[in-house]
N, C-alpha and C positions, 0 to 999 in steps of 0.2 A: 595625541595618540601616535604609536608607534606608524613609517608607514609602512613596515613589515605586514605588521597587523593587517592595516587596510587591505594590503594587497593580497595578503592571506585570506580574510575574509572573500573579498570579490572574487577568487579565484573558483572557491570552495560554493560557493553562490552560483558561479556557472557552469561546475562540474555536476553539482546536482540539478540544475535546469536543462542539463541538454542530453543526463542520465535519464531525467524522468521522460521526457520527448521523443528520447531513444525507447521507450517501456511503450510512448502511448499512448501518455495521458494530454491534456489537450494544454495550452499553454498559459492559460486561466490556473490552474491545478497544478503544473508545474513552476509553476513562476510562487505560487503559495510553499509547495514545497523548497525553494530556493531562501526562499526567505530564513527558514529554520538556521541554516548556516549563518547568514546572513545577518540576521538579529543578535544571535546567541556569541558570534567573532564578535561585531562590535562592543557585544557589554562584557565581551569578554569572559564567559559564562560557560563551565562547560564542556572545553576546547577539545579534552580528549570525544568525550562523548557524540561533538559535533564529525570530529576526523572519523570517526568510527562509522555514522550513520551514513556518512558523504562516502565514505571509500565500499561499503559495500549494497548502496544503490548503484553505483559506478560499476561494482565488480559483477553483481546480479544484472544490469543492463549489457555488459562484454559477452556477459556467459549467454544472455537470450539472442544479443547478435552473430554470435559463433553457434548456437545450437538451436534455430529456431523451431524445427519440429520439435524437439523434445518440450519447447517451450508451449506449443501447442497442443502437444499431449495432456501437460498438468494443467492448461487452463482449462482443456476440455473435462478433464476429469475432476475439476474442481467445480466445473458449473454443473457437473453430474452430479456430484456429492450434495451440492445447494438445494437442485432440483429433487435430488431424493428426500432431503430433511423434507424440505417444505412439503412434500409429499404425504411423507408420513405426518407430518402437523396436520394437515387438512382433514389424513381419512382417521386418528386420533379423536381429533375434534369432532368430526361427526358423529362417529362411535359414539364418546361421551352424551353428545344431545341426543344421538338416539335412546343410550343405555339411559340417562336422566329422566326422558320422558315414559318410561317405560315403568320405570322406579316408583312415579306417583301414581299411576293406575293401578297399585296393586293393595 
């Protein structure tokens, strides 16, 4: 093996391990994320795809450390969006058992 390559790969392995860390996530989950570079350079598999997914965890990790309110905005408003499905699942759901039971009574 090339040791361009290697060192390619390992590079690309700890730019996405210390992008995800920078996100977050805990080093369990980031160290699995690393891997994906890391697997895919060695078998050589891929490469542009691999540079692409590495370069903008990296770039979305710069952009939350230079803007973290805004960061804080969309995840607030995406655990609002969550909280709202799941909302309407729930009182759906109920509906339906209500409307179902109501169906047979008649």
């Amino acid at each position: 093996m090339n040791p361009f390559k290697v060192v390619r790969t390992l590079v690309l392995a700890l730019i996405m391990f210390f992008a995800l860390k920078l996100l977050g996530f805990s080093s369990a989950l980031a160290g699995l994320g690393a891997l994906i570079p890391l697997l895919f350079g060695c078998i050589d598999l891929m490469a542009a795809t691999v540079f692409s997914l590495t370069g903008c965890v990296f770039i979305f990790a710069v952009a939350v450390t230079l803007f973290p309110t805004q960061y804080m905005m969309l995840k607030k408003l995406v655990g609002v969006g969550i909280m709202q499905a799941s909302t309407r699942a729930q009182i759906s759901g109920s509906n339906a058992s209500t409307n179902g039971a109501g169906d047979d009574k008649k």
